[in-house]
Structures are given as structure tokens and as C-alpha cells.
C-alpha beads as a LAMMPS data file, in Angstrom:
LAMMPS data file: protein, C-alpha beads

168 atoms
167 bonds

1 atom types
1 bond types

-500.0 500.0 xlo xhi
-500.0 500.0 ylo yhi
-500.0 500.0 zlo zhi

Masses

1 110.0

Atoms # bond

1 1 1 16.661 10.997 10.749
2 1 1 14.734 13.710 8.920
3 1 1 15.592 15.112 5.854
4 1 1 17.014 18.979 6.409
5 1 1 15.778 20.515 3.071
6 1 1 12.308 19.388 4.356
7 1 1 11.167 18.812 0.316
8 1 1 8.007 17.075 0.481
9 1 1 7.295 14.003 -1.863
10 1 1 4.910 11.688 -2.529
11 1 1 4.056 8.377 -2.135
12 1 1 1.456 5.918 -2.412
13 1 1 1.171 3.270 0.115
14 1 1 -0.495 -0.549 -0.221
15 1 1 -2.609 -1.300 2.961
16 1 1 -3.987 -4.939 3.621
17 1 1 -5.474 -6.919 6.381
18 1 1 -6.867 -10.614 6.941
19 1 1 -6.567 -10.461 10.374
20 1 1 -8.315 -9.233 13.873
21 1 1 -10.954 -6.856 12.328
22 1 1 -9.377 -5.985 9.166
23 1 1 -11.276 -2.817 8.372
24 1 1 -10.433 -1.311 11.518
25 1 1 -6.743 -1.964 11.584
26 1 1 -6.696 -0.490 7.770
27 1 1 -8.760 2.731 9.840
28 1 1 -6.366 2.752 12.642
29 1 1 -2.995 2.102 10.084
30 1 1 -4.189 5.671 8.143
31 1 1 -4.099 7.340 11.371
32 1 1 -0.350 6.376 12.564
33 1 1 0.787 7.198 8.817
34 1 1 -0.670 10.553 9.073
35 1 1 0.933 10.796 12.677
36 1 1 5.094 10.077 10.744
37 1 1 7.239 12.561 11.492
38 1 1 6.835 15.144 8.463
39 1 1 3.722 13.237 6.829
40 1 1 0.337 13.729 5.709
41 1 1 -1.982 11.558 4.420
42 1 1 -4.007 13.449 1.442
43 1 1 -6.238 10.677 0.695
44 1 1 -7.372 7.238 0.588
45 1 1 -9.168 4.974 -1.450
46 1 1 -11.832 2.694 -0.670
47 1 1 -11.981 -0.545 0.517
48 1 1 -11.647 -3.913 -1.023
49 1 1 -12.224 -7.295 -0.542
50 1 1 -10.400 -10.177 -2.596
51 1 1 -9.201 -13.437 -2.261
52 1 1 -5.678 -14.634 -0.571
53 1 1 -3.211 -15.089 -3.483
54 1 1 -2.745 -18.690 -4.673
55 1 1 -6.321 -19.295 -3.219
56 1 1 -4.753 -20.192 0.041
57 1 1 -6.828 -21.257 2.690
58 1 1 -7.253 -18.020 4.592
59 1 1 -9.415 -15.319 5.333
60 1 1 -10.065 -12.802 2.605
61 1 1 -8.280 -9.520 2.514
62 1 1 -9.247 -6.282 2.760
63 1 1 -6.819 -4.281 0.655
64 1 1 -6.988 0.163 0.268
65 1 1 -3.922 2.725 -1.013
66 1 1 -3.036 6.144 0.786
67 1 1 -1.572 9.050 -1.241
68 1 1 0.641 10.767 1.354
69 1 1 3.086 13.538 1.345
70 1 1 6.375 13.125 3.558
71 1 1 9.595 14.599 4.154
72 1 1 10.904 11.375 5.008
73 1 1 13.383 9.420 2.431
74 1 1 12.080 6.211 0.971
75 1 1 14.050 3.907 3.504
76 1 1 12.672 6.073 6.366
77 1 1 8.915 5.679 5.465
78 1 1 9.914 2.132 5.011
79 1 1 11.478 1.512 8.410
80 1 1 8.556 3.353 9.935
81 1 1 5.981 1.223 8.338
82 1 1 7.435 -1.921 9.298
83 1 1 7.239 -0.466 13.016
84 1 1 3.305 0.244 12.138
85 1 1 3.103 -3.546 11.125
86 1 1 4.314 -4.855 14.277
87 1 1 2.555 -2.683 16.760
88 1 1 -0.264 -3.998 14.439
89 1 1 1.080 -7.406 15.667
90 1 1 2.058 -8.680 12.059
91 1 1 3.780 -11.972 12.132
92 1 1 5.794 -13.100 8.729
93 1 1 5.500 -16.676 9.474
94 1 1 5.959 -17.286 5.428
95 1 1 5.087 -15.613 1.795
96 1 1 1.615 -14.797 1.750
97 1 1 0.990 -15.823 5.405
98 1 1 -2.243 -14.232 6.761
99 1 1 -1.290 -11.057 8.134
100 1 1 -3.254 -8.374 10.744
101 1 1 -1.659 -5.706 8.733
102 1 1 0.531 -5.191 5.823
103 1 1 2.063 -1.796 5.010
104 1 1 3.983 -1.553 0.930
105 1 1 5.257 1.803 -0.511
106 1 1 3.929 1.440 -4.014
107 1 1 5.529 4.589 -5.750
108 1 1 7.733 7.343 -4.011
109 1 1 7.497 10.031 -6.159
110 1 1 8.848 8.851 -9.910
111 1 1 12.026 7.735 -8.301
112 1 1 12.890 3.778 -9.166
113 1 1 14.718 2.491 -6.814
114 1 1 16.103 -1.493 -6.759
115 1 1 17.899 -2.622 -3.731
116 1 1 18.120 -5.671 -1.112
117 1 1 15.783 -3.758 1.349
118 1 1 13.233 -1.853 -0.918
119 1 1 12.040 -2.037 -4.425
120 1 1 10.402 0.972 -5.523
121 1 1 8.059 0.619 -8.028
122 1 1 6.780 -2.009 -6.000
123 1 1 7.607 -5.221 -7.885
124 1 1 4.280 -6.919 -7.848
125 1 1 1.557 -3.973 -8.122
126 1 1 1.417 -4.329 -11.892
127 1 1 -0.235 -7.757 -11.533
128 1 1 -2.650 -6.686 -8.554
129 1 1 -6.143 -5.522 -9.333
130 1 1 -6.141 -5.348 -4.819
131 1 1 -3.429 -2.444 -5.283
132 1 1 -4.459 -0.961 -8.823
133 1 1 -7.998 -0.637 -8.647
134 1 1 -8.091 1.509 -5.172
135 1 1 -4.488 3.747 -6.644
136 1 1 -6.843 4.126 -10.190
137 1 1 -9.802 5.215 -7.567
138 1 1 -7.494 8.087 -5.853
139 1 1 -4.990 8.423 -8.879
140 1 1 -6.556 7.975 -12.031
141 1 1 -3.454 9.479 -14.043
142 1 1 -1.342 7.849 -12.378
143 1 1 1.747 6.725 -14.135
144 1 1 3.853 3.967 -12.919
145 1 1 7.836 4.093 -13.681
146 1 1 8.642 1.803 -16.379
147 1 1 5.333 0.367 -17.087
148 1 1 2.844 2.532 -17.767
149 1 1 -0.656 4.253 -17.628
150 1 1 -2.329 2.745 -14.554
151 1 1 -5.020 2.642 -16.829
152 1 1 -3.337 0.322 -19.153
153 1 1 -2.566 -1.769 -16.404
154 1 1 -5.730 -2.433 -14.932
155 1 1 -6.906 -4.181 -17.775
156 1 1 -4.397 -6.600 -18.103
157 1 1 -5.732 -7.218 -14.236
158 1 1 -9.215 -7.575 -15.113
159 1 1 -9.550 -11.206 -14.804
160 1 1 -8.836 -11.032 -10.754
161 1 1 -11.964 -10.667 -8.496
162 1 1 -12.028 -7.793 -6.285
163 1 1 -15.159 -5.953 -4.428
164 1 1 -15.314 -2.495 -3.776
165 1 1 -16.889 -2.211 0.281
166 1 1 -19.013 0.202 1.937
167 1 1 -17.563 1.225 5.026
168 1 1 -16.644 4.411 6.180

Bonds

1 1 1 2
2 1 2 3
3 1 3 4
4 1 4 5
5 1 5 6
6 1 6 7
7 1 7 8
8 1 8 9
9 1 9 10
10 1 10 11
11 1 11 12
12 1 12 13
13 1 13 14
14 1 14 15
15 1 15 16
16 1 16 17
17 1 17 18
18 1 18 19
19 1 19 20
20 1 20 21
21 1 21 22
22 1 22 23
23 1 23 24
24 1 24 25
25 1 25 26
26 1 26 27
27 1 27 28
28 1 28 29
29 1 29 30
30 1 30 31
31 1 31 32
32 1 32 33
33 1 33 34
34 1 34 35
35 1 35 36
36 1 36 37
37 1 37 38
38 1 38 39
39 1 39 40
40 1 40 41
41 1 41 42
42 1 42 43
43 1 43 44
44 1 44 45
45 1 45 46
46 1 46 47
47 1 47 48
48 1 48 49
49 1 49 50
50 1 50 51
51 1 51 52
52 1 52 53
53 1 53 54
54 1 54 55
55 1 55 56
56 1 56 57
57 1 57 58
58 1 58 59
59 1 59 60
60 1 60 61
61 1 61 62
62 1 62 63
63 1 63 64
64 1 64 65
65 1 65 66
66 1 66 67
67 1 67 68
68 1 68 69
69 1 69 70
70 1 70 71
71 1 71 72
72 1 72 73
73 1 73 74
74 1 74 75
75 1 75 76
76 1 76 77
77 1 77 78
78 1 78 79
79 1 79 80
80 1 80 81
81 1 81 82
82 1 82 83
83 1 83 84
84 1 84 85
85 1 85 86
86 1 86 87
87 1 87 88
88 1 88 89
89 1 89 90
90 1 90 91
91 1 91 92
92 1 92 93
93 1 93 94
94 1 94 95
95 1 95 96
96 1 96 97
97 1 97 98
98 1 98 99
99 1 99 100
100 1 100 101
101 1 101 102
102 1 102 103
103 1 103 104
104 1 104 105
105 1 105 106
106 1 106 107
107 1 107 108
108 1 108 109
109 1 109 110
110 1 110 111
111 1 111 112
112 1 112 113
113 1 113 114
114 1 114 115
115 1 115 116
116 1 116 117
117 1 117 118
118 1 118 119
119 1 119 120
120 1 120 121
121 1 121 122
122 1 122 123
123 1 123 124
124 1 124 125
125 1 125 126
126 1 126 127
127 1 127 128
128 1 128 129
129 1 129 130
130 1 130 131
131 1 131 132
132 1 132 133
133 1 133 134
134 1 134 135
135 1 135 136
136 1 136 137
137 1 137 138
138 1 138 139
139 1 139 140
140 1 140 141
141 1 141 142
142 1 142 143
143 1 143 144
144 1 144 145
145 1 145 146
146 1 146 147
147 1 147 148
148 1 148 149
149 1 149 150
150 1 150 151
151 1 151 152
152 1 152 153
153 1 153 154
154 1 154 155
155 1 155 156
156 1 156 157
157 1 157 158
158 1 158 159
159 1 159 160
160 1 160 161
161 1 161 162
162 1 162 163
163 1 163 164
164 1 164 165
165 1 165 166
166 1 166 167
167 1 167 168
């Protein structure tokens, strides 16, 4: 269900891959976003490769953030996104698992939002140079709720290996 006072917000989404041609199911994952119901995508960021977390023994991922606009409310664009994931065929076998696509709403606006089904800041983005290098690339002001300047937050980050790709 669509909100009736059609006000437009944004968000910033987390988009990773390990799995079945990662770059392209990032390309084809920017396309069914921009396709939501009431949603644009206004930009993306570049993207990256880095390692699985806890060195795992897995493929590396190829991580990217989209700045969208969207009428619809946070648990909407949620709900929607996991539907992305499992026409992407995404499995969640266990934490970390290797994954063909994986879909996180980072910020929503400055709205902070805690709940069983959807933490907004996104709990872990403050300790991922994968999701705060490409939202610095497409959001350099950015300002996270409760924690900070993303460029503050970077740093603390720059210890974790990440490489920018070329691919278009």
C-alpha cells in the first residue's frame, strides 16, 4: 500500500553480490529499484570489491549504494527489496552466507527507526568501509543519525581493504 500524501523521501540503499555474476545482478538490482512503485533511483556509486567478513571462505563481494527517492514507507521499500532478493535467488542459509544479491536500506531520510523487522540507521554501516566508501562517493555530506559526519566515519574504517572497480 502506497502512501496517499505521495511525499517523496529519501533513502540510500546497500547493494552486494558474491554470487552468479555479481556485477550484473548489482546492474540488474538498480533497474527493479528504479521500477518500485513511486521510486526513482537518482544515483549510484561505483563498484567495489572486498573481502567476505570474518575472512570466510567465499567469493569476494562486490558491494555499491543507490540514493533513491520513494513514496513508499520504510517497511514498504523493505518488503519490496526482500522480493528483489529472492527473484535474485538469494538463499539465507546463515549470517554472512554467500549471497547472489543482498538489498539493506542504509538511511531513510533522517528518520531512526529500531524495531524487530528493520533498523534504520542500518546497524552495521558505521563499521563498513563496503557501504561507506561508495555512500561518501555519491553523498559526501552525508550525515548519519546518531553518529556522525560520514566523513568522520570513514576513517575509523580505514584499516578494511576495499577496491574501487571499473565497470560500467
Amino acid at each position: 500500500m502506497l502512501q496517499t500524501d505521495t511525499q517523496y523521501n529519501t533513502a540510500y540503499i546497500a547493494l552486494g553480490s558474491n554470487l552468479d555474476n555479481p556485477c550484473e545482478q548489482i546492474s540488474s538490482a538498480y533497474l527493479e529499484i528504479d521500477a518500485l512503485p513511486g521510486t526513482s533511483l537518482i544515483q549510484h556509486s561505483s563498484l567495489y570489491k572486498s573481502a567476505p567478513i570474518a575472512q570466510q571462505k567465499q567469493p569476494d563481494y562486490i558491494n555499491a549504494v543507490a540514493k533513491i527517492t520513494t513514496v513508499l514507507t520504510p517497511l514498504e521499500l523493505l518488503d519490496t527489496l526482500l522480493s528483489i532478493e529472492l527473484q535474485h535467488g538469494r538463499v539465507r542459509e546463515y549470517r554472512n552466507a554467500p549471497r547472489t544479491l543482498d538489498l539493506d536500506i542504509l538511511l531513510y531520510g533522517a528518520m531512526q527507526i529500531n524495531s524487530s523487522h528493520l533498523t534504520i540507521p542500518h546497524p552495521r554501516m558505521i563499521q563498513r568501509a563496503f557501504v561507506l566508501q561508495p555512500l561518501m562517493e555519491i553523498s559526501p555530506d552525508c550525515c548519519i543519525p546518531g553518529h556522525g559526519k560520514i566523513s568522520q566515519l570513514v576513517v575509523a574504517c580505514s584499516d578494511q581493504v576495499i577496491s574501487r572497480l571499473n565497470y560500467s
